[in-house]
Residue, then its C-alpha position, 0 to 999 in steps of 0.5 A: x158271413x152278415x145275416x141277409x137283410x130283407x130290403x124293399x125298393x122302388x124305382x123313381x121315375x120322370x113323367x112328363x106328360x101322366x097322361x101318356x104313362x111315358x117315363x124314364x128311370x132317374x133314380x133308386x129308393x131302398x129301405x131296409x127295415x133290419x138294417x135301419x136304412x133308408x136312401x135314394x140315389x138319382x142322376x138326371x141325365x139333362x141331354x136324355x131328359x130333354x129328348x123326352x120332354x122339352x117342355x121339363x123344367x129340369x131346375x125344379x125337377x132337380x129340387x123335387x128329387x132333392x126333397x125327395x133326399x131330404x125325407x129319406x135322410x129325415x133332415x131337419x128341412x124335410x117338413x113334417x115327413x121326414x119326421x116320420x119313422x123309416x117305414x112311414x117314410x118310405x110307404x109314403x115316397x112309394x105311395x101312388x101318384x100321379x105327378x111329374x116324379x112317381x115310383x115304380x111297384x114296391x119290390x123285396x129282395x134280400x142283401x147282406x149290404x144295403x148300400x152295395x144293393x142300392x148302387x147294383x139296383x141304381x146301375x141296373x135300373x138307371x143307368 
């Protein structure tokens, strides 16, 4: 039996108006340090989101969580971030704002598969 990974997530959420503290969860980042892992896995729902908030422009929202990707993935277009090692990458995706997509509180748990923790939490929490 695979050795259990400590691993660290972060539910990506859409706040239209910040002022409100309204949101909706869109998507998932998990880091594993044992493991070497560092992903994020989003799905807008176009219908729900614009139910929310009329006013969201969901082309740029989808660009926004696509960098968001890029940075995880440490892609060569993911500016000076995604650069950075694993942990930095993801203390700064986590890191507290007060924008349009923010996170949620960092929470640990414990997996043997990274990936198959990243699709259970993404079910569980988004869809």
């Amino acid at each position: 039996m695979p050795a259990q990974n400590l691993f660290e997530y972060a539910i990506i959420r859409v706040v239209p108006r910040v002022e409100r503290e309204e949101f909706l969860n869109v998507g998932v980042i998990l880091y594993s340090r044992p493991a070497k892992f560092l992903q994020a896995r989003y799905a807008l729902d176009e219908k729900r989101l614009q139910a929310f908030s009329a006013d969201l422009d969901l082309e740029e929202l989808n660009s926004y969580l696509q960098s968001l990707e890029r940075i995880c993935k440490g892609a060569p277009d993911a500016g000076p971030i995604g650069e950075l090692d694993l942990a930095s990458r993801f203390r700064w995706l986590t890191a507290t704002r007060s924008t349009v997509i923010q996170t949620s509180k960092v929470h640990p748990g414990f997996c043997n598969d990274p990936l198959a923790a990243l699709d259970k939490l993404f079910h569980d929490m988004v869809q």
